[in-house]
PyMOL CGO cylinders between C-alpha atoms (Angstrom):
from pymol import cmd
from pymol.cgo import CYLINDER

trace = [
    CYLINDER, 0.00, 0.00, 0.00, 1.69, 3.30, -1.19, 0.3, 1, 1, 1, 1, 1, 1,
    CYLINDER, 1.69, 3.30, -1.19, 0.28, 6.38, 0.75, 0.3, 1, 1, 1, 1, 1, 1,
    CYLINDER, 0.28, 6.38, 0.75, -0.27, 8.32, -2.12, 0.3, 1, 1, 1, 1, 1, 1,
    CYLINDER, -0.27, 8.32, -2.12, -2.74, 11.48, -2.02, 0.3, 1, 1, 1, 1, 1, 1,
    CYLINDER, -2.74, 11.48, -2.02, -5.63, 10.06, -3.20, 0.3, 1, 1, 1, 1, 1, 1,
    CYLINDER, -5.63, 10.06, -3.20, -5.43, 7.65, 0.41, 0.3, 1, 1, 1, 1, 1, 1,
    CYLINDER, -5.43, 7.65, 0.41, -4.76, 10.83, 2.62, 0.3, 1, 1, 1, 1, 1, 1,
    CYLINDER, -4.76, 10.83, 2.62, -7.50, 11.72, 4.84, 0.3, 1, 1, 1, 1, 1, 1,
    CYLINDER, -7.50, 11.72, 4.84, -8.66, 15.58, 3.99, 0.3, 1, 1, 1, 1, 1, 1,
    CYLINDER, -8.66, 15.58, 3.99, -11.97, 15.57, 5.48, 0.3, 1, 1, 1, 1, 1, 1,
    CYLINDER, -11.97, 15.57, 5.48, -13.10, 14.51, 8.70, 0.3, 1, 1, 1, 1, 1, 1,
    CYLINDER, -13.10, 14.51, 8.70, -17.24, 14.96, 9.50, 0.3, 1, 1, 1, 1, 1, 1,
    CYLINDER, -17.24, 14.96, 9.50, -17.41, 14.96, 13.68, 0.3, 1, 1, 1, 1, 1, 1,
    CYLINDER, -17.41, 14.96, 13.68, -19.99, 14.01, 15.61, 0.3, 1, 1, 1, 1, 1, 1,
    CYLINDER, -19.99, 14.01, 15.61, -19.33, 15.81, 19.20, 0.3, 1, 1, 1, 1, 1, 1,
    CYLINDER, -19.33, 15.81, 19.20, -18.86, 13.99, 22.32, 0.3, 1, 1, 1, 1, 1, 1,
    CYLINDER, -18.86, 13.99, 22.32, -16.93, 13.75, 25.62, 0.3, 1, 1, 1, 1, 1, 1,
    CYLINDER, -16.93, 13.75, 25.62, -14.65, 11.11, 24.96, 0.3, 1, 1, 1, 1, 1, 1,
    CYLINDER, -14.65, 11.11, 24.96, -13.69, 12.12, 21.36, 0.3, 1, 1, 1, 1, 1, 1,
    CYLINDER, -13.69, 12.12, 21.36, -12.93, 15.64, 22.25, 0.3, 1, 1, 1, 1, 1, 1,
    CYLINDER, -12.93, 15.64, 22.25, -9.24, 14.80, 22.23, 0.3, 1, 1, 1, 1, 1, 1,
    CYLINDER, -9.24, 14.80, 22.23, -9.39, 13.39, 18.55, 0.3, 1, 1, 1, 1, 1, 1,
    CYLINDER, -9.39, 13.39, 18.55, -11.31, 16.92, 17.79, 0.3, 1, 1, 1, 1, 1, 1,
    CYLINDER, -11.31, 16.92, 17.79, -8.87, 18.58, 18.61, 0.3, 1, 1, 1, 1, 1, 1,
    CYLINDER, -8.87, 18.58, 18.61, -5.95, 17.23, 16.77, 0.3, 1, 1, 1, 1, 1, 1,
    CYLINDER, -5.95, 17.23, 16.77, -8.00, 17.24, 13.97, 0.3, 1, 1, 1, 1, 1, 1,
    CYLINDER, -8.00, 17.24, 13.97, -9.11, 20.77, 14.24, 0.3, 1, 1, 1, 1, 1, 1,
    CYLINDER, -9.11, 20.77, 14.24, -5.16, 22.02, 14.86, 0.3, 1, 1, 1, 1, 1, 1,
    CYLINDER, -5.16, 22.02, 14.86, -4.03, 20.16, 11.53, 0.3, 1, 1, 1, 1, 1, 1,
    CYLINDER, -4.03, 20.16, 11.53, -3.76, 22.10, 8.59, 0.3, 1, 1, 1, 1, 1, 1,
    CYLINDER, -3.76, 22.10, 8.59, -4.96, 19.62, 5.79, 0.3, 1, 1, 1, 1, 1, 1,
    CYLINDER, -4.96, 19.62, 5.79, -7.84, 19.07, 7.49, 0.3, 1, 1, 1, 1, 1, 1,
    CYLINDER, -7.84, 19.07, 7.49, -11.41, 20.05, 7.35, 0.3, 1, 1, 1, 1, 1, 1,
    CYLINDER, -11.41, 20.05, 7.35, -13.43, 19.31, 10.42, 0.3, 1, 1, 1, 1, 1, 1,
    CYLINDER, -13.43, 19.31, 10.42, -17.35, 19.45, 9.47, 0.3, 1, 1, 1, 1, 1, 1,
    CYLINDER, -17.35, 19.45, 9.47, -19.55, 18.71, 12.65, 0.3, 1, 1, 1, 1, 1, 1,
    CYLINDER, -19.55, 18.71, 12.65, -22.95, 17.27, 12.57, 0.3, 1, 1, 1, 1, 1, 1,
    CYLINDER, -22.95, 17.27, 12.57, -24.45, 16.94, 15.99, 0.3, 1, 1, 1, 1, 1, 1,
    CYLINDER, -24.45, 16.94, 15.99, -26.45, 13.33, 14.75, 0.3, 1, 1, 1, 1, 1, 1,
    CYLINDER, -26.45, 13.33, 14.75, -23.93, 10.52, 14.18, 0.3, 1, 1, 1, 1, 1, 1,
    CYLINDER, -23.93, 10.52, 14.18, -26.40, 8.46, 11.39, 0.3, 1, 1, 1, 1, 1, 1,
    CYLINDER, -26.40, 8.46, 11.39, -26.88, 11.96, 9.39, 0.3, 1, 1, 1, 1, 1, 1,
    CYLINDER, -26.88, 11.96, 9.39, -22.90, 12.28, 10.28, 0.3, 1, 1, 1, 1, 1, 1,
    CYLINDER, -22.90, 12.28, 10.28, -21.91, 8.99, 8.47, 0.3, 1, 1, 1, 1, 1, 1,
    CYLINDER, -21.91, 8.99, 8.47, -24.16, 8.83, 5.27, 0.3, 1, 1, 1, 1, 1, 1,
    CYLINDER, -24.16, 8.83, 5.27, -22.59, 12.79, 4.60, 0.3, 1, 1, 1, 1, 1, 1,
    CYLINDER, -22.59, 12.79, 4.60, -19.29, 11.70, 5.12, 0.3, 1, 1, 1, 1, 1, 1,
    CYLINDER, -19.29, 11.70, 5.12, -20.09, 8.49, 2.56, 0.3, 1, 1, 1, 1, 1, 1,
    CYLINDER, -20.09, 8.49, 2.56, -21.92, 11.37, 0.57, 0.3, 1, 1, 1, 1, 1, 1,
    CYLINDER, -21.92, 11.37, 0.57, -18.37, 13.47, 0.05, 0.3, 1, 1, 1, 1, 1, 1,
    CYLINDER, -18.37, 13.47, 0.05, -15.90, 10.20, 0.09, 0.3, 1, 1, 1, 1, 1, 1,
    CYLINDER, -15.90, 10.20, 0.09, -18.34, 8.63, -2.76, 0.3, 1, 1, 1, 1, 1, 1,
    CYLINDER, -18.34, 8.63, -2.76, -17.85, 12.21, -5.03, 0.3, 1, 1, 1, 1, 1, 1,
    CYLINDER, -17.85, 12.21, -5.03, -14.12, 12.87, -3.89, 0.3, 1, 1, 1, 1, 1, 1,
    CYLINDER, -14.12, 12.87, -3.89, -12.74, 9.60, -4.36, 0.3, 1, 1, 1, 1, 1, 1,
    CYLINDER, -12.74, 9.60, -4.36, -10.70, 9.89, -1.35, 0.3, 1, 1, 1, 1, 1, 1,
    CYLINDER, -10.70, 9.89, -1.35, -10.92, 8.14, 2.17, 0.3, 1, 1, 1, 1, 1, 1,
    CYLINDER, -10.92, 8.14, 2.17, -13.31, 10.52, 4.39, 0.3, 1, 1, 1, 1, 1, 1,
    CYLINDER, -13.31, 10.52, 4.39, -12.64, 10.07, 8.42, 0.3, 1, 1, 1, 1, 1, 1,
    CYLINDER, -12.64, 10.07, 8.42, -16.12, 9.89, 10.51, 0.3, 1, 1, 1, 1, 1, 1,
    CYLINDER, -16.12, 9.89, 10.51, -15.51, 10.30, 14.45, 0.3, 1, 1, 1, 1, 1, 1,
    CYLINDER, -15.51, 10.30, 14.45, -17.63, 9.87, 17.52, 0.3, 1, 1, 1, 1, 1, 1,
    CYLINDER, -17.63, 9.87, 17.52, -17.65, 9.55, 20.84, 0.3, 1, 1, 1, 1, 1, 1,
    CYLINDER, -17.65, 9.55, 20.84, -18.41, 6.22, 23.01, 0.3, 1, 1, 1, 1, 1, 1,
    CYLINDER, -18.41, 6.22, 23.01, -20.68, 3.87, 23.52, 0.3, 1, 1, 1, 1, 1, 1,
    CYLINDER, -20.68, 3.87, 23.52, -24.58, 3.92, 21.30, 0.3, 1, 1, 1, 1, 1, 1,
    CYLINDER, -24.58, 3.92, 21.30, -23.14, 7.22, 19.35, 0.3, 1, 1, 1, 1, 1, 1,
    CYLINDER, -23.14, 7.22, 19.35, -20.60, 4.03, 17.58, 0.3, 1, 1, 1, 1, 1, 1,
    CYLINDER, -20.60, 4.03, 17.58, -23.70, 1.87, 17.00, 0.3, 1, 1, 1, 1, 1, 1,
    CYLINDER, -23.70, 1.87, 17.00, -25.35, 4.74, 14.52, 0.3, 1, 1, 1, 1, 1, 1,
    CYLINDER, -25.35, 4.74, 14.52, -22.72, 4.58, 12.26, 0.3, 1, 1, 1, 1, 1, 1,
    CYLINDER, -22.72, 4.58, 12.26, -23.22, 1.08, 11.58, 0.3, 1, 1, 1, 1, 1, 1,
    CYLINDER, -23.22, 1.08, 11.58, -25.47, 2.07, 8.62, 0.3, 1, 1, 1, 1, 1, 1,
    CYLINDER, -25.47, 2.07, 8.62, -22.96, 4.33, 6.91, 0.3, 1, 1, 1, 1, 1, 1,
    CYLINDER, -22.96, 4.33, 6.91, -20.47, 1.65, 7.22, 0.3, 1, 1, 1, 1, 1, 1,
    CYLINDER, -20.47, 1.65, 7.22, -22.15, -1.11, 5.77, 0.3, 1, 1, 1, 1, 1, 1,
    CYLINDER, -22.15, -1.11, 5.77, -23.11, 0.88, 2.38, 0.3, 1, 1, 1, 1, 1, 1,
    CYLINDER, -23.11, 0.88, 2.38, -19.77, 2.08, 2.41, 0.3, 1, 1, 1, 1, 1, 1,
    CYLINDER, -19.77, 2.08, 2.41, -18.67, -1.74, 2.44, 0.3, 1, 1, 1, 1, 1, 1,
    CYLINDER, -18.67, -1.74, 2.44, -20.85, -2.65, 0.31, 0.3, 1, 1, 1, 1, 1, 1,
    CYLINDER, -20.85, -2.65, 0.31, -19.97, -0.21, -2.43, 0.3, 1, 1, 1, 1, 1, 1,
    CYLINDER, -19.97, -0.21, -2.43, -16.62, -0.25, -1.86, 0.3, 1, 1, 1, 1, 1, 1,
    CYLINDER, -16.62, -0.25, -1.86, -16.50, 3.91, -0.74, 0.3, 1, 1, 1, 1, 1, 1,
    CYLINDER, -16.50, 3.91, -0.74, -13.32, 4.43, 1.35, 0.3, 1, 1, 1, 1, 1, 1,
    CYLINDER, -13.32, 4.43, 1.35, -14.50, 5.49, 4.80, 0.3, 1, 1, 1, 1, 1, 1,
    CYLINDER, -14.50, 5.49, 4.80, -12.47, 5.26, 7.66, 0.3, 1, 1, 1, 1, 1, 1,
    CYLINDER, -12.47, 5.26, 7.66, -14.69, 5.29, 11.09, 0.3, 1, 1, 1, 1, 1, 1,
    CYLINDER, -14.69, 5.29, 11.09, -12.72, 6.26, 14.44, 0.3, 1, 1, 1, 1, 1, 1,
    CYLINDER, -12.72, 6.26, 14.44, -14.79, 5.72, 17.58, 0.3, 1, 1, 1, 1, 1, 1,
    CYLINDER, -14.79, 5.72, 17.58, -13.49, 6.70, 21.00, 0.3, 1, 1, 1, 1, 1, 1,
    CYLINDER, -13.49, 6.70, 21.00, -13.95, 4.20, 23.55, 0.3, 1, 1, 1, 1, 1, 1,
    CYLINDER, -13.95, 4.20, 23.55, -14.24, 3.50, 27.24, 0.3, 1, 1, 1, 1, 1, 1,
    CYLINDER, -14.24, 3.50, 27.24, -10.80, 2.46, 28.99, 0.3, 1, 1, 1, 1, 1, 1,
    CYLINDER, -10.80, 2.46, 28.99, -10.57, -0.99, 29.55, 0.3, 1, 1, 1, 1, 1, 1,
    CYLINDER, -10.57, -0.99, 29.55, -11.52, -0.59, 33.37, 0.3, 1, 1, 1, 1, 1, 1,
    CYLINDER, -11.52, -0.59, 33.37, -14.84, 1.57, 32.73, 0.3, 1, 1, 1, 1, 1, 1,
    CYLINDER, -14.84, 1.57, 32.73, -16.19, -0.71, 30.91, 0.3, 1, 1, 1, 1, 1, 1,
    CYLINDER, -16.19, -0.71, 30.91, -18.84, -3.76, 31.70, 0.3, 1, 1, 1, 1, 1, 1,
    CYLINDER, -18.84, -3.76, 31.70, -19.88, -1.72, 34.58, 0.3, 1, 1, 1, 1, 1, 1,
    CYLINDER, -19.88, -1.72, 34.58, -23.46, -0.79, 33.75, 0.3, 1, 1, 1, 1, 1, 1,
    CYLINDER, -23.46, -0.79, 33.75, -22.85, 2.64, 32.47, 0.3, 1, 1, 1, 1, 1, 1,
    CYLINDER, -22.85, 2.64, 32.47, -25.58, 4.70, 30.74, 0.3, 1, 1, 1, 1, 1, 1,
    CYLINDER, -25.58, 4.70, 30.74, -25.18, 4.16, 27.17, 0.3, 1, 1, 1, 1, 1, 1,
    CYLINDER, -25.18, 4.16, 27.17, -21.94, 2.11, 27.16, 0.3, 1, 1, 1, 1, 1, 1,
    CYLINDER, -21.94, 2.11, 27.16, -22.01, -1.00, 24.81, 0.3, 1, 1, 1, 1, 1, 1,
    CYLINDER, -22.01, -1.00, 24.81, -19.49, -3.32, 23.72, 0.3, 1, 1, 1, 1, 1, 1,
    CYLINDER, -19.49, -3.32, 23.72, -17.69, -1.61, 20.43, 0.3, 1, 1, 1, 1, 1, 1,
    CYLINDER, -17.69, -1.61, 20.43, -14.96, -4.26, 20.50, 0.3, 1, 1, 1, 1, 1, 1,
    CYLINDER, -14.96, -4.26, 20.50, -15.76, -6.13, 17.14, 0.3, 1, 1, 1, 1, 1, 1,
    CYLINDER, -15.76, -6.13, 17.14, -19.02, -4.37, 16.51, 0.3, 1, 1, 1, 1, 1, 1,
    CYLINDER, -19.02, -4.37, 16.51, -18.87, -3.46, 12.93, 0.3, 1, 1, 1, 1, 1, 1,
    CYLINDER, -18.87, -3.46, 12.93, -17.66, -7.26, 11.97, 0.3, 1, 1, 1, 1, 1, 1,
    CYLINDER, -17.66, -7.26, 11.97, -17.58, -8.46, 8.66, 0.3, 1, 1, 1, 1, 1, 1,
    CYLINDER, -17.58, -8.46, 8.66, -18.13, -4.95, 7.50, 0.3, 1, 1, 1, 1, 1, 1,
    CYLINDER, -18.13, -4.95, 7.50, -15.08, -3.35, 7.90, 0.3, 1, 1, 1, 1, 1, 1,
    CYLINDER, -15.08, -3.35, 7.90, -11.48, -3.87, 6.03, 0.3, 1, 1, 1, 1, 1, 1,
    CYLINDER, -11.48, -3.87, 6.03, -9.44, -3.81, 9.35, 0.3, 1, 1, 1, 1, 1, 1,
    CYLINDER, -9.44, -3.81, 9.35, -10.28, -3.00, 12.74, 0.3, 1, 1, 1, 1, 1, 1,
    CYLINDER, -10.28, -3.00, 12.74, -7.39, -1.42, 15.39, 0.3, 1, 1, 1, 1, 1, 1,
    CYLINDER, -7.39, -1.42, 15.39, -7.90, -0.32, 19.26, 0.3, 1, 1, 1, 1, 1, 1,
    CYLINDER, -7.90, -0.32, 19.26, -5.55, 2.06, 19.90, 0.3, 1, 1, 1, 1, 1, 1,
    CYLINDER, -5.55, 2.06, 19.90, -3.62, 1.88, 23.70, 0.3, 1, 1, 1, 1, 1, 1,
    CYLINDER, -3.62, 1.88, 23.70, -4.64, 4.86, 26.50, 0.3, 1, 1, 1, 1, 1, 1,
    CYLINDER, -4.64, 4.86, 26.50, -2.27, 7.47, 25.58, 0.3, 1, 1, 1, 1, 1, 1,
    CYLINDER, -2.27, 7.47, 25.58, 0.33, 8.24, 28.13, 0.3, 1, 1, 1, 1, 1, 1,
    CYLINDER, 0.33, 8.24, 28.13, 1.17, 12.08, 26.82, 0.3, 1, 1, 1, 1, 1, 1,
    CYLINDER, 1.17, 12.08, 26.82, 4.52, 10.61, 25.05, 0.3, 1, 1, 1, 1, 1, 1,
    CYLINDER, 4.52, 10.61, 25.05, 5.76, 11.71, 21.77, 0.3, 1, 1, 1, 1, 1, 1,
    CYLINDER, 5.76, 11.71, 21.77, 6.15, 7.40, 20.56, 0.3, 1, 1, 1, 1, 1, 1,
    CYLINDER, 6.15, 7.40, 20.56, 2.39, 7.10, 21.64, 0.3, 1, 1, 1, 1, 1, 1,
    CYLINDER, 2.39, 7.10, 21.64, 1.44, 9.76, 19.63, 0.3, 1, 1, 1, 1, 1, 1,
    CYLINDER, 1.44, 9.76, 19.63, 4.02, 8.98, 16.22, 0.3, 1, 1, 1, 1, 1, 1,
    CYLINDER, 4.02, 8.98, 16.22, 2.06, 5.21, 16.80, 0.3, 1, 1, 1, 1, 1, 1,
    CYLINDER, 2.06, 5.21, 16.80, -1.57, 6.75, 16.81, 0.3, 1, 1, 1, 1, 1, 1,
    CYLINDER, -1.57, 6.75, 16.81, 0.20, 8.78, 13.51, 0.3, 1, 1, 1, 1, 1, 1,
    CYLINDER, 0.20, 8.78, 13.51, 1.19, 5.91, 11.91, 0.3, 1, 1, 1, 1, 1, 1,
    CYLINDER, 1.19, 5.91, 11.91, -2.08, 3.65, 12.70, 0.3, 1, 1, 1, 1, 1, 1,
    CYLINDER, -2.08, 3.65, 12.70, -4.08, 6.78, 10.93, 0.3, 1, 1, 1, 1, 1, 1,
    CYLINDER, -4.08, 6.78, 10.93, -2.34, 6.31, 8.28, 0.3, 1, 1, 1, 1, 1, 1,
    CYLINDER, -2.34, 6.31, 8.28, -2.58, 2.80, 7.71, 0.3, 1, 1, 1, 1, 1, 1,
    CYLINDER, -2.58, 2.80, 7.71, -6.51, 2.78, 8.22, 0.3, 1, 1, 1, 1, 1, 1,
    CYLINDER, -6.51, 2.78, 8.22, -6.96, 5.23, 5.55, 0.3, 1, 1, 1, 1, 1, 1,
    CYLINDER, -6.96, 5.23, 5.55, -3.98, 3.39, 2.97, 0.3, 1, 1, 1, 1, 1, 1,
    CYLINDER, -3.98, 3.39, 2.97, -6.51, -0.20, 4.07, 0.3, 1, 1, 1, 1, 1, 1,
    CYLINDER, -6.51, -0.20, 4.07, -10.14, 2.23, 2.96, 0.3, 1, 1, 1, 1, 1, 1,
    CYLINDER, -10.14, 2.23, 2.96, -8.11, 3.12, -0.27, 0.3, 1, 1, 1, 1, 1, 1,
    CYLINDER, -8.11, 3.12, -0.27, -6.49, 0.27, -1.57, 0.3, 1, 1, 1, 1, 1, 1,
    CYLINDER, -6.49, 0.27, -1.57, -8.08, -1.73, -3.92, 0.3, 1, 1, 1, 1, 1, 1,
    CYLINDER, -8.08, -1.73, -3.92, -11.14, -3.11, -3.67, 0.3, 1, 1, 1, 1, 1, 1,
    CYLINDER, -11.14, -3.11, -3.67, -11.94, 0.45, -1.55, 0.3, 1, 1, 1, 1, 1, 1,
    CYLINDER, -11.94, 0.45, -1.55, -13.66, 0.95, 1.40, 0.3, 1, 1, 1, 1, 1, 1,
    CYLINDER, -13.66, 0.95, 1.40, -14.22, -1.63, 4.17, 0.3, 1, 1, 1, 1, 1, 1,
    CYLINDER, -14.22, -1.63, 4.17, -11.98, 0.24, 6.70, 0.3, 1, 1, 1, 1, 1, 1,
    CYLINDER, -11.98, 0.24, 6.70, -12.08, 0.74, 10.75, 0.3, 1, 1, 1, 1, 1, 1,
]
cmd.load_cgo(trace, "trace")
């Protein structure tokens, strides 16, 4: 997989939440990115499949935890099925928040299956400069897997 521009990520269409905030903001700070926010994930994900379909390019949809994940499920599928790069990034509980009963917390381990090209959970970040290069370089990778032939099917 060569990481040509056509596999770059340019636009990212946000869906606001707590536990995604972080991702927000490194998106918003990066110059070759345009952050588009749309307050309902399932409108979110079919615009994003909307501009990656015309663009030809991998567009990044991002949420926060828990049921917000689960609406994107949609999106994803059609994008599989058509073979549209789109690369979803969900934030997650830490490991030790969840299975604890928590309003609106699901299991998002494995929840988009057979309907994604690859699937990676990132570690907690620890504030280092090698965590963030390996977030980097795992960005990258999910949006060279959306692009590369057959397209799409990326997570």
């Amino acid at each position: 997989m060569s990481t040509g521009s056509r596999q770059r990520v340019r636009q990212v269409v946000a869906s606001p939440g707590s536990r995604n905030t972080p991702l927000l903001l490194a998106c918003a700070e990066h110059p070759q990115i345009e952050l588009l926010s749309h307050l309902d994930e399932r409108s979110a994900a079919f615009f994003a499949l909307g501009l990656a379909k015309g663009g030809g390019r991998p567009v990044a949809i991002v949420c926060t935890s828990g049921t917000a994940a689960a609406n994107y499920y949609p999106a994803i599928v059609e994008a599989f099925m058509s073979r549209v790069p789109l690369v979803a990034i969900t934030a997650d509980r830490p490991p030790q928040l969840r299975e604890v009963g928590a309003n609106q917390a699901i299991r998002q381990m494995g929840m988009f299956a057979d309907h994604v090209k690859w699937f990676y959970e990132l570690p907690i970040p620890d504030g280092t400069a090698a965590c963030a290069r390996h977030a980097q370089a795992m960005a990258i990778r999910g949006a060279a897997f959306a692009a590369a032939s057959p397209a799409g099917r990326c997570i």
